[in-house]
Backbone as JSON Lines, residues from 0, in Angstrom:
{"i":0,"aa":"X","n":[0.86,-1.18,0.0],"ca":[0.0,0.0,0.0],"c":[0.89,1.23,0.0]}
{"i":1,"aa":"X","n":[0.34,2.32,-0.82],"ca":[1.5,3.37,-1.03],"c":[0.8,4.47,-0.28]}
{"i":2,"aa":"X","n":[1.92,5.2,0.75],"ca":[1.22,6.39,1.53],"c":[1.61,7.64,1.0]}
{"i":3,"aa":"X","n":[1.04,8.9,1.06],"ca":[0.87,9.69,1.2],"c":[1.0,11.19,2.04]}
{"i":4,"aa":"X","n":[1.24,12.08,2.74],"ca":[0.68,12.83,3.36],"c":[1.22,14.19,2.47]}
{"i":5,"aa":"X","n":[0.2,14.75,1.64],"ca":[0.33,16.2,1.16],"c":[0.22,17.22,2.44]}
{"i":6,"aa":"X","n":[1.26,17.43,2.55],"ca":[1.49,17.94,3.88],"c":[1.6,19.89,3.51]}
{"i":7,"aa":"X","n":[1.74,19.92,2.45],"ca":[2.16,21.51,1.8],"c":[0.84,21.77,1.76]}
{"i":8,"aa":"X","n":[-0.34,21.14,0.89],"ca":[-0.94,21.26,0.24],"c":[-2.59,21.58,1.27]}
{"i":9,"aa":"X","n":[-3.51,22.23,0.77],"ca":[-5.12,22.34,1.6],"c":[-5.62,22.41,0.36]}
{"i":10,"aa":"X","n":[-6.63,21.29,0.54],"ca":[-7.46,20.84,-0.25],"c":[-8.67,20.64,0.83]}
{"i":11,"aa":"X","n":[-10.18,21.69,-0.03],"ca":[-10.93,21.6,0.56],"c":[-11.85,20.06,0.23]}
{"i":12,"aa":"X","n":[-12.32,19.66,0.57],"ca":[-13.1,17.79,0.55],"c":[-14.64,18.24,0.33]}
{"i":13,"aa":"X","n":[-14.88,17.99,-0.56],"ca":[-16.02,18.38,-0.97],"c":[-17.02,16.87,-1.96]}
{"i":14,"aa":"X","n":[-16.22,16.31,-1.57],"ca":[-16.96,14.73,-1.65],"c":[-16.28,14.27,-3.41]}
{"i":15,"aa":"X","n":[-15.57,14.95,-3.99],"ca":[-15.46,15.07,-5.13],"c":[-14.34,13.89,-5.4]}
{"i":16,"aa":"X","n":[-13.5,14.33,-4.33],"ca":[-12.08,13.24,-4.0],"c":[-12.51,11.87,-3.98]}
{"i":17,"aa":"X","n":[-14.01,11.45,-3.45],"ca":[-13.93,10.26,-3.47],"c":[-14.02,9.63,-4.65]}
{"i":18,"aa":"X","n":[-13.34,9.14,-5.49],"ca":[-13.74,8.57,-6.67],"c":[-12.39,7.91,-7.33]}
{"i":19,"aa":"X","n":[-12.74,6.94,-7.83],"ca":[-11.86,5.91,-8.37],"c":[-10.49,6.5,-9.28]}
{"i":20,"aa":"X","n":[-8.86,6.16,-8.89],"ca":[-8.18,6.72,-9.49],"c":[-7.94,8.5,-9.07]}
{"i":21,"aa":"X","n":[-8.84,8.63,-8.07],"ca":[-8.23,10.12,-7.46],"c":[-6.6,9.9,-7.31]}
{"i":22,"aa":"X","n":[-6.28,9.3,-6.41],"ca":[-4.6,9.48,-6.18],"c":[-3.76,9.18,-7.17]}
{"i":23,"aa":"X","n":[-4.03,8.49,-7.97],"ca":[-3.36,8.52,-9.56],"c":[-3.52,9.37,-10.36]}
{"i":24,"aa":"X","n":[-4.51,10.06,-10.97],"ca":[-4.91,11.32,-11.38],"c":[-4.3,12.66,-10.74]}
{"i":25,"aa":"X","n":[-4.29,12.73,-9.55],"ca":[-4.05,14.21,-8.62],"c":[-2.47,13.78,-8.01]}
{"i":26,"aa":"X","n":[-2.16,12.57,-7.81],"ca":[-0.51,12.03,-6.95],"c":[0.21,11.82,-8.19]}
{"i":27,"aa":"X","n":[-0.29,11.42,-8.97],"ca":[0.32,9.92,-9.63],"c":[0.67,8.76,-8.85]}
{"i":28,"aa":"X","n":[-0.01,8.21,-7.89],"ca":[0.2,7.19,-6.93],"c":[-0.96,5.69,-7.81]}
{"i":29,"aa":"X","n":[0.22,5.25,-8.54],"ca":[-0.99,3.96,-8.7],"c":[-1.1,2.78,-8.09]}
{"i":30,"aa":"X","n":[-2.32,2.46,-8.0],"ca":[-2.39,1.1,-6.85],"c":[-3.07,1.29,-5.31]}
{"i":31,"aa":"X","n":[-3.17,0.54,-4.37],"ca":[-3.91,0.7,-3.73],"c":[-2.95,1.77,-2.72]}
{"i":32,"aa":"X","n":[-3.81,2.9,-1.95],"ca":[-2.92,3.51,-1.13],"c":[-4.07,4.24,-0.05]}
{"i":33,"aa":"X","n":[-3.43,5.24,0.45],"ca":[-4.08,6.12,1.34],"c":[-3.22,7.41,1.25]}
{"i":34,"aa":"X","n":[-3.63,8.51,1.17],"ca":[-3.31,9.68,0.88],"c":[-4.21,11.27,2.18]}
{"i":35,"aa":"X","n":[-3.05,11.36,2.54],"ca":[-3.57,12.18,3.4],"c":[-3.51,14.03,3.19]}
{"i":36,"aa":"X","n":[-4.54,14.71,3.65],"ca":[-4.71,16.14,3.29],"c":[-5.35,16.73,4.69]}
{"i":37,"aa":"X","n":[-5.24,17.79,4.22],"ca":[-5.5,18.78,5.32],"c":[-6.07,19.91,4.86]}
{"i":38,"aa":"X","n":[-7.29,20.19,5.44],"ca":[-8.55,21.4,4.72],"c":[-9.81,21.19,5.14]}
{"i":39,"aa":"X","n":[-10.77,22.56,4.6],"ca":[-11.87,22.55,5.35],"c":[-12.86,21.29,4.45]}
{"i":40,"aa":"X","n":[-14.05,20.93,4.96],"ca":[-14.79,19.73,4.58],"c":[-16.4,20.79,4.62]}
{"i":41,"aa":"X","n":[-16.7,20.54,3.0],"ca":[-18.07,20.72,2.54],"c":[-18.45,20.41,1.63]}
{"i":42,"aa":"X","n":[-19.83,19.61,1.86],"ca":[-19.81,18.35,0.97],"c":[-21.39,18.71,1.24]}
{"i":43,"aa":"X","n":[-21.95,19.01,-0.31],"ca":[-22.98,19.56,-0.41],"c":[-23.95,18.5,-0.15]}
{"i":44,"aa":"X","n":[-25.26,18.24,0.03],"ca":[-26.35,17.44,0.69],"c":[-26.24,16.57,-0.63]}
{"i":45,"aa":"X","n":[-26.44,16.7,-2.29],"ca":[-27.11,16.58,-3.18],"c":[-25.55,15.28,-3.69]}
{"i":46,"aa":"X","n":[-24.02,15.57,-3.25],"ca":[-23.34,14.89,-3.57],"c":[-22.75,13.77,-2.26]}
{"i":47,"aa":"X","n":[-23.82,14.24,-1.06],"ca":[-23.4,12.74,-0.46],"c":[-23.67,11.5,-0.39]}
{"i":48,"aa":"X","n":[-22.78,10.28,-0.5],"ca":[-22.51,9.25,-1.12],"c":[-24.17,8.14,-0.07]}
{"i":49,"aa":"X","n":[-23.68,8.67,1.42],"ca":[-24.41,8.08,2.19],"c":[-25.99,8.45,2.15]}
{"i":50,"aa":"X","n":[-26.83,7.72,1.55],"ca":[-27.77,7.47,1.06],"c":[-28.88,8.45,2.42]}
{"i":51,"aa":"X","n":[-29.01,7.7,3.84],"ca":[-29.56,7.88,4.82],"c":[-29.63,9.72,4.76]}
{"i":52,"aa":"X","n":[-27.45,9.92,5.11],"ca":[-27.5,11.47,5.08],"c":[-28.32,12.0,4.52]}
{"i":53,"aa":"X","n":[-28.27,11.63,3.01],"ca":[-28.19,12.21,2.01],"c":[-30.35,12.49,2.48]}
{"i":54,"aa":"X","n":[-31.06,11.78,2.18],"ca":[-32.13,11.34,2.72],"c":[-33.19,12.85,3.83]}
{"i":55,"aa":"X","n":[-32.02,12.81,4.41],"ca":[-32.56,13.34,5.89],"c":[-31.15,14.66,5.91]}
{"i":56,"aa":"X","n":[-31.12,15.46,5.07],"ca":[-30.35,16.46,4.93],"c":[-28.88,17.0,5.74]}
{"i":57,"aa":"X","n":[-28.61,15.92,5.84],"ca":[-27.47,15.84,6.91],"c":[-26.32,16.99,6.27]}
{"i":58,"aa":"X","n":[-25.93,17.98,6.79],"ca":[-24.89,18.75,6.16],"c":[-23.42,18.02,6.75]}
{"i":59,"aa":"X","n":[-22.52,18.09,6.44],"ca":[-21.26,17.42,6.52],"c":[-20.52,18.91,6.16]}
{"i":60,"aa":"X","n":[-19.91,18.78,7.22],"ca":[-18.72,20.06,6.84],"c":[-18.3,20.64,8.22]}
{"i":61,"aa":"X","n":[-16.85,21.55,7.99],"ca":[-16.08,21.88,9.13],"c":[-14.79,22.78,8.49]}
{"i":62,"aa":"X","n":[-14.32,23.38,9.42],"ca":[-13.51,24.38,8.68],"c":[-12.35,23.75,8.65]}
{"i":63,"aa":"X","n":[-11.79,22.69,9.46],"ca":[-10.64,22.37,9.37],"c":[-10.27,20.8,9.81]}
{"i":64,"aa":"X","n":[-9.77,19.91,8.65],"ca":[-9.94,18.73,8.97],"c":[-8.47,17.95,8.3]}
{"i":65,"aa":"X","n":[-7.97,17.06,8.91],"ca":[-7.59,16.1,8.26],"c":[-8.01,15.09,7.39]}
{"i":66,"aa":"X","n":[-7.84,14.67,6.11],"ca":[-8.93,13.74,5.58],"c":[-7.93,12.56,4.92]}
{"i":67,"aa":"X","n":[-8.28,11.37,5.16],"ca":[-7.82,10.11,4.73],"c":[-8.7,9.59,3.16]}
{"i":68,"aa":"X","n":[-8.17,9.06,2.57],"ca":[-9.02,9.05,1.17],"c":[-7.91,7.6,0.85]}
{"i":69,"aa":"X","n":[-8.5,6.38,0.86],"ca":[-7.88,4.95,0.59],"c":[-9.02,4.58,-0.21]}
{"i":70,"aa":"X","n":[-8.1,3.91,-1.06],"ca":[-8.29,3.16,-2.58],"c":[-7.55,1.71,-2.57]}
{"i":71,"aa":"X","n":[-9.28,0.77,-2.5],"ca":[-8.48,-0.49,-2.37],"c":[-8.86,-1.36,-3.71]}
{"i":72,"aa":"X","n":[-8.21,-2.05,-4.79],"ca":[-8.89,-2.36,-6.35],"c":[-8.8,-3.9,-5.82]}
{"i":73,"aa":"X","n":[-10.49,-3.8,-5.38],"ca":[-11.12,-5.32,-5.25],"c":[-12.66,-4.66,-5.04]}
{"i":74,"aa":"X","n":[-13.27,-5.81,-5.56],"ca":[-14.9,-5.43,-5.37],"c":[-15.96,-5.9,-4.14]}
{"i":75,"aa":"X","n":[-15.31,-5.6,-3.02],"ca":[-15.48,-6.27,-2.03],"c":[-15.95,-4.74,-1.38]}
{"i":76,"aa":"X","n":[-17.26,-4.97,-0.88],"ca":[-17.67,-3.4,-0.2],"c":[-17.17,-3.85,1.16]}
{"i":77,"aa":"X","n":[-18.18,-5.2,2.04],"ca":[-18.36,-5.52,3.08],"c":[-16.74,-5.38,3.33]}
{"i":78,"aa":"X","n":[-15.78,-5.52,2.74],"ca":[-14.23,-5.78,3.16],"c":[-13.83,-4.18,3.27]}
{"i":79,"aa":"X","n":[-14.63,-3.19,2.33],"ca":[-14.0,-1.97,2.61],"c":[-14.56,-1.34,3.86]}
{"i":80,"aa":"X","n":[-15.5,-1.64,4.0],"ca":[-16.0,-0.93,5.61],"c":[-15.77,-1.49,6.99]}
{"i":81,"aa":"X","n":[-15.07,-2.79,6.57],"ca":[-14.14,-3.28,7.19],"c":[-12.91,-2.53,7.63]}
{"i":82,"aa":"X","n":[-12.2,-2.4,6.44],"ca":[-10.74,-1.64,6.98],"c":[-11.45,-0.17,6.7]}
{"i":83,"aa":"X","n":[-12.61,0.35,6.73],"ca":[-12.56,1.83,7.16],"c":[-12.79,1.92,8.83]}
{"i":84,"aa":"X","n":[-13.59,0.76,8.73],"ca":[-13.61,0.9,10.44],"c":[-12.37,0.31,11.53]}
{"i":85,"aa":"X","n":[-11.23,-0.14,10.66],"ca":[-9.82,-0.73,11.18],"c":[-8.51,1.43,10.99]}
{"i":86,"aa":"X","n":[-9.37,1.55,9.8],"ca":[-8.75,3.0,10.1],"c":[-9.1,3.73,11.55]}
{"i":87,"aa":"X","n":[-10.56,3.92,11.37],"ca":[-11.2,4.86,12.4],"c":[-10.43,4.31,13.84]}
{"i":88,"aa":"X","n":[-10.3,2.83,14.13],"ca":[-10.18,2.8,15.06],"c":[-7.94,2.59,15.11]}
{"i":89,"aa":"X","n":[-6.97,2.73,14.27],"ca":[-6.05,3.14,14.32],"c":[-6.24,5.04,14.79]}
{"i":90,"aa":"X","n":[-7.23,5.86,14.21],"ca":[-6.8,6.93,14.24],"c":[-6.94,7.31,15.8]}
{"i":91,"aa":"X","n":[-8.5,6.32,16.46],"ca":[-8.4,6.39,18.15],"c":[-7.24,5.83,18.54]}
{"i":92,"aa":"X","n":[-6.65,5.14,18.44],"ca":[-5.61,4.39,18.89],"c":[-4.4,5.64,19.09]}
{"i":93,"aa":"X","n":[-4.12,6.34,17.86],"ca":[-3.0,7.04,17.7],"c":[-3.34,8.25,18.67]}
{"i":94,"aa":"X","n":[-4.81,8.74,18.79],"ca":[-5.29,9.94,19.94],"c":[-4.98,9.81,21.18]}
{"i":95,"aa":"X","n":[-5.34,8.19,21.54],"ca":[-5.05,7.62,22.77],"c":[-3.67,7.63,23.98]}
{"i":96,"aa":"X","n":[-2.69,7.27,22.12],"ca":[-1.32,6.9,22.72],"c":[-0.85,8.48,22.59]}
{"i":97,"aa":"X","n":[-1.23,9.51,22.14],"ca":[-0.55,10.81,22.52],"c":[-1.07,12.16,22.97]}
{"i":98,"aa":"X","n":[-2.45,11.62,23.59],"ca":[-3.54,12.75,24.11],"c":[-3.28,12.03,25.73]}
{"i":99,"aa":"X","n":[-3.08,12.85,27.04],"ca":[-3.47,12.51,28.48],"c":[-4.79,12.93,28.43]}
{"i":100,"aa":"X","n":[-5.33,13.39,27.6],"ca":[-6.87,13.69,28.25],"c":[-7.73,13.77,27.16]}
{"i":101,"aa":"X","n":[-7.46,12.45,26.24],"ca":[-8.73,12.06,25.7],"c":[-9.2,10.85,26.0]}
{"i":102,"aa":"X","n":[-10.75,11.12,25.99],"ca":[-11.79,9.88,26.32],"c":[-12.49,9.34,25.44]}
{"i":103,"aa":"X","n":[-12.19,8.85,24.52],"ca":[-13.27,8.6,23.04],"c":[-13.67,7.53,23.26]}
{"i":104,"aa":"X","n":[-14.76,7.51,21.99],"ca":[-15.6,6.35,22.27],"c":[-16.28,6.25,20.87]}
{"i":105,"aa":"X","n":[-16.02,5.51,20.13],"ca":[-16.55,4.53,18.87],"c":[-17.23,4.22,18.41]}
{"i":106,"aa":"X","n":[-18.09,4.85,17.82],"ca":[-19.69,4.0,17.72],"c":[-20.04,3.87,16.03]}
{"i":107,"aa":"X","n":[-20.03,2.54,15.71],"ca":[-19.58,2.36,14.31],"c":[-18.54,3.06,13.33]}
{"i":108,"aa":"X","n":[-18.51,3.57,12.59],"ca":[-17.15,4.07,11.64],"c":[-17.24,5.76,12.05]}
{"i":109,"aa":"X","n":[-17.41,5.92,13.72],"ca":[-17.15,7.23,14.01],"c":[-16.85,7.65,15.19]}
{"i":110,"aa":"X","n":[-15.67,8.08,15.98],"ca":[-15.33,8.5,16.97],"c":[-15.85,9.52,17.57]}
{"i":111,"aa":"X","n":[-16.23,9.6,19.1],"ca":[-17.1,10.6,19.84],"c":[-15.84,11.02,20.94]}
{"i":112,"aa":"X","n":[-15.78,12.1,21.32],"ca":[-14.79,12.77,22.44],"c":[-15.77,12.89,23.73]}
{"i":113,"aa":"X","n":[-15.75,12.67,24.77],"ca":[-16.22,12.84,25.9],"c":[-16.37,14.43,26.55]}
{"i":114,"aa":"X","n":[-17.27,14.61,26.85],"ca":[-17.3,16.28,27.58],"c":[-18.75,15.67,28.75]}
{"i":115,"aa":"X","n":[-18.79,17.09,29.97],"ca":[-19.07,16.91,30.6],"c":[-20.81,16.34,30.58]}
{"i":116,"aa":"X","n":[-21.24,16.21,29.2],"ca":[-23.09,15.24,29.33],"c":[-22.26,14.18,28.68]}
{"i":117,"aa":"X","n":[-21.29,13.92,28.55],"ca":[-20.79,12.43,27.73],"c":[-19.77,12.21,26.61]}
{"i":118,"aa":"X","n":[-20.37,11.13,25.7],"ca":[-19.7,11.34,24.48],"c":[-20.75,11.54,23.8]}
{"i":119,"aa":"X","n":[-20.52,13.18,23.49],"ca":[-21.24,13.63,22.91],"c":[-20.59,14.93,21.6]}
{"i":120,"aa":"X","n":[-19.42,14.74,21.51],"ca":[-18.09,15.58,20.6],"c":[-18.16,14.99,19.55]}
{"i":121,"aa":"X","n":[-18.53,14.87,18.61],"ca":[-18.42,14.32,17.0],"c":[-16.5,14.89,16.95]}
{"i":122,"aa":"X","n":[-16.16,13.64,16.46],"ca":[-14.39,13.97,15.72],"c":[-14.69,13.42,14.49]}
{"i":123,"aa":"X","n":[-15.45,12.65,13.82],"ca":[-14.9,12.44,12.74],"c":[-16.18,12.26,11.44]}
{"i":124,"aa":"X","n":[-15.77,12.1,10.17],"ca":[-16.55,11.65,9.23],"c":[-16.46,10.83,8.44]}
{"i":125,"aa":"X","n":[-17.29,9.58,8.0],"ca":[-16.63,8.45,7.48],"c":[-17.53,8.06,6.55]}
{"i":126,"aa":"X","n":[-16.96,7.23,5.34],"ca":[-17.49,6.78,4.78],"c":[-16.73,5.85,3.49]}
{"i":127,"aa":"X","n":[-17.54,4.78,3.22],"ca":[-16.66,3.96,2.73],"c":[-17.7,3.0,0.8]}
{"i":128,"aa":"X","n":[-17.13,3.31,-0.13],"ca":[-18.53,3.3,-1.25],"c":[-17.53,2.36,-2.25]}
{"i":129,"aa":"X","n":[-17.97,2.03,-3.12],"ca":[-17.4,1.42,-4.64],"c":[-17.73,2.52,-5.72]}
{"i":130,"aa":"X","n":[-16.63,1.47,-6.36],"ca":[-16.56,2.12,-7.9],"c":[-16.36,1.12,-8.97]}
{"i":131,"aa":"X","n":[-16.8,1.14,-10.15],"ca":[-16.57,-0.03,-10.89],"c":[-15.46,-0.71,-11.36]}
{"i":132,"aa":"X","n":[-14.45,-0.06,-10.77],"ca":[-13.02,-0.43,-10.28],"c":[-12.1,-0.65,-8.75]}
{"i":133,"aa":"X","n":[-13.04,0.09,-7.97],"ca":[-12.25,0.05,-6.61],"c":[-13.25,0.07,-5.87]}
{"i":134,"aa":"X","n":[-12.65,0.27,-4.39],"ca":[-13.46,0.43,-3.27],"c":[-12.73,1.61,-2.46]}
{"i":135,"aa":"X","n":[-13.51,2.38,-2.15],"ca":[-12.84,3.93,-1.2],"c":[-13.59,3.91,-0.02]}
{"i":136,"aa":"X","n":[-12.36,4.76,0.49],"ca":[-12.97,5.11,1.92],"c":[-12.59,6.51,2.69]}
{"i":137,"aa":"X","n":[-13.19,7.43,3.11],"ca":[-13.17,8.58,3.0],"c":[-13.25,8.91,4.52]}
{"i":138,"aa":"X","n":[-12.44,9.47,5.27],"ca":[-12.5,9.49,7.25],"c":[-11.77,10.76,7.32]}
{"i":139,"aa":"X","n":[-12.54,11.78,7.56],"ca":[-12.26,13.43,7.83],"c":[-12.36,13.49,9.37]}
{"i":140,"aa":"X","n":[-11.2,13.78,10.13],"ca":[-11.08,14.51,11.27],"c":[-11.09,15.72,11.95]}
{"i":141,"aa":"X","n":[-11.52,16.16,12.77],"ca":[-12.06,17.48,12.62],"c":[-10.58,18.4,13.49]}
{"i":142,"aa":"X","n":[-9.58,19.05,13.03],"ca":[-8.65,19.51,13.5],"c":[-8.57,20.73,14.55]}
{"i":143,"aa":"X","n":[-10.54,21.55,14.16],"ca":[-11.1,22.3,15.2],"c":[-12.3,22.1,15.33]}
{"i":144,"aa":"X","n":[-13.08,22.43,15.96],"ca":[-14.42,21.96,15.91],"c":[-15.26,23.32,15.57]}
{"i":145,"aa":"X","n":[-14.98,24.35,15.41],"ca":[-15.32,25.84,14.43],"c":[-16.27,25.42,13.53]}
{"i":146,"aa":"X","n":[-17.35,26.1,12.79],"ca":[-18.3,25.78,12.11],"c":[-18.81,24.31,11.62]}
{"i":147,"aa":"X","n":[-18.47,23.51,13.06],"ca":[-19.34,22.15,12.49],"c":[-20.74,22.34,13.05]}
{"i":148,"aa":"X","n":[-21.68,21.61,11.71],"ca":[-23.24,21.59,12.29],"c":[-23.35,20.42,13.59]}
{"i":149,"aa":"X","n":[-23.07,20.2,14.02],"ca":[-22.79,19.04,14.85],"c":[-21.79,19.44,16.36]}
{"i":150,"aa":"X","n":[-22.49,19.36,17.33],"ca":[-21.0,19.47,18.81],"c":[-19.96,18.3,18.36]}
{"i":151,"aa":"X","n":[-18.81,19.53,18.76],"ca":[-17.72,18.87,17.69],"c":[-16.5,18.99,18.86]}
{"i":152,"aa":"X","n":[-15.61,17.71,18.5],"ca":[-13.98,18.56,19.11],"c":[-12.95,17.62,17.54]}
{"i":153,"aa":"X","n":[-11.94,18.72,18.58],"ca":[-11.15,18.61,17.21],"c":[-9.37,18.14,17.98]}
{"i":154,"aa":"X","n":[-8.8,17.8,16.95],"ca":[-7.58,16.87,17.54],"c":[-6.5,18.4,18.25]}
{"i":155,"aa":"X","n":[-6.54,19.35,17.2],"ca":[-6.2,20.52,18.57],"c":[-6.53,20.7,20.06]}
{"i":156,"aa":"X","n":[-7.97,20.33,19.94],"ca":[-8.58,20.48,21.46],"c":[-7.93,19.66,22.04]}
{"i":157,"aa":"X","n":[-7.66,18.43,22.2],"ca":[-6.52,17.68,22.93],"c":[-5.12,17.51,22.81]}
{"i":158,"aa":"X","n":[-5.19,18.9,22.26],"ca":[-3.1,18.75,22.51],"c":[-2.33,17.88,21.15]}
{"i":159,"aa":"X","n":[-3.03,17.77,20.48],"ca":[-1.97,16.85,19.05],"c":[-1.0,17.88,18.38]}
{"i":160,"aa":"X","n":[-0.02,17.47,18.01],"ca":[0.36,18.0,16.99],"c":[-0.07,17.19,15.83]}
{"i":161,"aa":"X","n":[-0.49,18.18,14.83],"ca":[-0.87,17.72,13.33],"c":[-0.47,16.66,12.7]}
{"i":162,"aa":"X","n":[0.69,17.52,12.53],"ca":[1.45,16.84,11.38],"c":[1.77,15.35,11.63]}
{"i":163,"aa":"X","n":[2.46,15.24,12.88],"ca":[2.35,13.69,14.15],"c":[1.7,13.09,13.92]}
{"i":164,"aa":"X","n":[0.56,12.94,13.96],"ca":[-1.01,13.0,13.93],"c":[-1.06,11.64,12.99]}
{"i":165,"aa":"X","n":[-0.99,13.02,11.72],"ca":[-1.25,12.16,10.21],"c":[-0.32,11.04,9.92]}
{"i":166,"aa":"X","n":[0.88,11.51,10.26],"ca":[1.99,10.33,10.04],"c":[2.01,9.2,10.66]}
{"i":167,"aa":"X","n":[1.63,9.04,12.21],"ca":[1.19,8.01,12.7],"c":[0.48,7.44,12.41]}
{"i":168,"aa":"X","n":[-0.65,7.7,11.86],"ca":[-1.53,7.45,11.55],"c":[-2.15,6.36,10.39]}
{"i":169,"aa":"X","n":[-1.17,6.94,9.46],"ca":[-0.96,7.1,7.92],"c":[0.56,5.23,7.95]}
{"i":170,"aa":"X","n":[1.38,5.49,9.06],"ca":[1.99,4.4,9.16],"c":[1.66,3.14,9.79]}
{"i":171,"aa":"X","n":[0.67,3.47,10.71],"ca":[0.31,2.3,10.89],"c":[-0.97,1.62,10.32]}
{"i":172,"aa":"X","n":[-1.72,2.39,9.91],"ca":[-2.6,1.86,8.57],"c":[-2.04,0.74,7.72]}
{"i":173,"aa":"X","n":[-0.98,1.72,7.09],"ca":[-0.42,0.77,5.86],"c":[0.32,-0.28,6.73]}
{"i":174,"aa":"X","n":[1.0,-0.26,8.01],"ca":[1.38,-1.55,8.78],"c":[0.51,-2.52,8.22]}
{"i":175,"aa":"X","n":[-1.17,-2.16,9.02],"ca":[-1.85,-3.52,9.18],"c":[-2.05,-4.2,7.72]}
{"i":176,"aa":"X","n":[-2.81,-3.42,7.0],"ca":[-3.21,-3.45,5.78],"c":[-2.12,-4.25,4.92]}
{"i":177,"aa":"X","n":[-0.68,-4.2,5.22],"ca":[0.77,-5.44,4.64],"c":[0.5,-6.59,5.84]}
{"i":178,"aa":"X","n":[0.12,-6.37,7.22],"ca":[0.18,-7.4,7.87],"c":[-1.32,-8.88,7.7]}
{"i":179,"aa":"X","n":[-2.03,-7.66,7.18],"ca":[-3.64,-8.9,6.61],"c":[-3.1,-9.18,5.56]}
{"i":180,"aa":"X","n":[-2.28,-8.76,4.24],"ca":[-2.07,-8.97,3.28],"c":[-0.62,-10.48,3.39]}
{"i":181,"aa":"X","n":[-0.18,-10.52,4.57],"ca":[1.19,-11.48,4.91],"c":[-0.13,-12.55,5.68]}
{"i":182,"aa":"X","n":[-0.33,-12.3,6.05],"ca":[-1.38,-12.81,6.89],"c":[-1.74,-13.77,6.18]}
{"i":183,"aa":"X","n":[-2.48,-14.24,4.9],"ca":[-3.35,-14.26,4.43],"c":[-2.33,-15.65,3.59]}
{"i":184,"aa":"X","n":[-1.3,-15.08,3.72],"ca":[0.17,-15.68,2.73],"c":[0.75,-16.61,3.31]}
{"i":185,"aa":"X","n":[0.39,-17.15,4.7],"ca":[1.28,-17.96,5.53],"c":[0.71,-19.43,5.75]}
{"i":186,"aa":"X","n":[-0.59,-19.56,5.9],"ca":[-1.28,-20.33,6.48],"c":[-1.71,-21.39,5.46]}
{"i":187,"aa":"X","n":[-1.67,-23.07,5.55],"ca":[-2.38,-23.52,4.63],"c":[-3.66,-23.61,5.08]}
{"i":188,"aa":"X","n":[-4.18,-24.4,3.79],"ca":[-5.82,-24.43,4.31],"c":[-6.28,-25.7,5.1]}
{"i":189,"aa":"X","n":[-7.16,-26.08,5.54],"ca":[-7.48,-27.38,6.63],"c":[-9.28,-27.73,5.38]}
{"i":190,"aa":"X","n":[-8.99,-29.0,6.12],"ca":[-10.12,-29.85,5.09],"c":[-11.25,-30.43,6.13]}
C-alpha cells in the first residue's frame, strides 16, 4: 500500500475526491494507497454518497480537517467498511497513545470525544462506497471543531500536533493493511 501525506498542500473535501483513481490522477500514486490532506470539509447534501444522510439532509462540513481518502482495487464493499472501520479505530488508537486527556468512544465508523453530558463531541466523518473499479474510503477529522453543524472537538482540542497526527496514523494503517495482506500468505488451508 503506497502512503501519502500532502502535507504543503489544503485541499478543501467536498466529496469530489472520493472517486476511483483520485490518487493517480491528482498524486500519480498507482495502486492501492491512502493519501492524506488537510482542509476545510463541505460536501454539499445533493453529492453525499451516504444514502440515509443524504435522505434526511445531513450537512457534513467543518472548517478544518484532516482527511484520509484509501483506494483499495477489489470489489469487495463488506471488506471496505471493514478496513474503514480498522482505520477509524487506528486513528483512536494514535489519539489515545498521545492525548493525556482524551476519552473517546466509537460507535460504528465514528469517533465521539467525551465532555461533561458524555460522548457527545463528534471527531470524525466516514465513509466507505465502490466504484466499478475500486473500493474507497473517505474518514475526515475534525482539526477544530469551528463551524461544524454538529457538537464537535477537534484533535487541537486535545493537545496533538498535526502533522504527528497524520503520520502516525498514515503508518500504521499501511502496517496492518501489509500485515492482513502477509497474513493471508502464511497459512495452509485445513479440510
Amino acid at each position: 500500500m503506497q502512503v501519502r501525506y500532502l502535507r504543503e498542500e489544503r485541499i478543501t473535501y467536498d466529496g469530489s475526491q472520493l472517486r476511483s483513481l483520485w490518487a493517480f490522477t491528482n498524486c500519480d500514486i498507482q495502486g492501492e494507497s491512502i493519501i492524506a490532506f488537510r482542509g476545510p470539509c463541505d460536501v454539499p447534501t445533493e453529492s453525499l454518497v451516504d444514502e440515509a444522510d443524504r435522505k434526511r439532509g445531513a450537512e457534513i462540513r467543518s472548517e478544518d480537517m484532516v482527511h484520509f481518502i484509501a483506494e483499495f482495487f477489489h470489489p469487495d464493499l463488506e471488506r471496505a467498511v471493514i478496513l474503514q472501520r480498522l482505520l477509524v479505530c487506528v486513528i483512536r488508537e494514535v489519539i489515545e497513545e498521545r492525548s493525556t486527556t482524551a476519552f473517546l468512544s466509537r460507535s460504528g465508523d465514528d469517533l465521539f470525544a467525551m465532555s461533561e453530558e458524555g460522548f457527545n463531541k463528534k471527531m470524525t466523518v466516514s465513509i466507505a462506497t465502490a466504484s466499478p473499479v475500486s473500493c474507497l474510503i473517505h474518514v475526515g477529522i475534525n482539526v477544530t471543531a469551528r463551524e461544524a453543524p454538529v457538537p464537535a472537538m477537534g484533535i487541537l482540542d486535545l493537545g496533538l500536533d498535526v502533522d504527528e497526527f497524520v503520520e502516525r496514523v498514515l503508518e500504521i494503517f499501511a502496517a496492518d493493511v501489509e500485515g492482513i495482506r502477509l497474513a493471508r500468505c502464511k497459512v495452509r488451508g485445513v479440510l
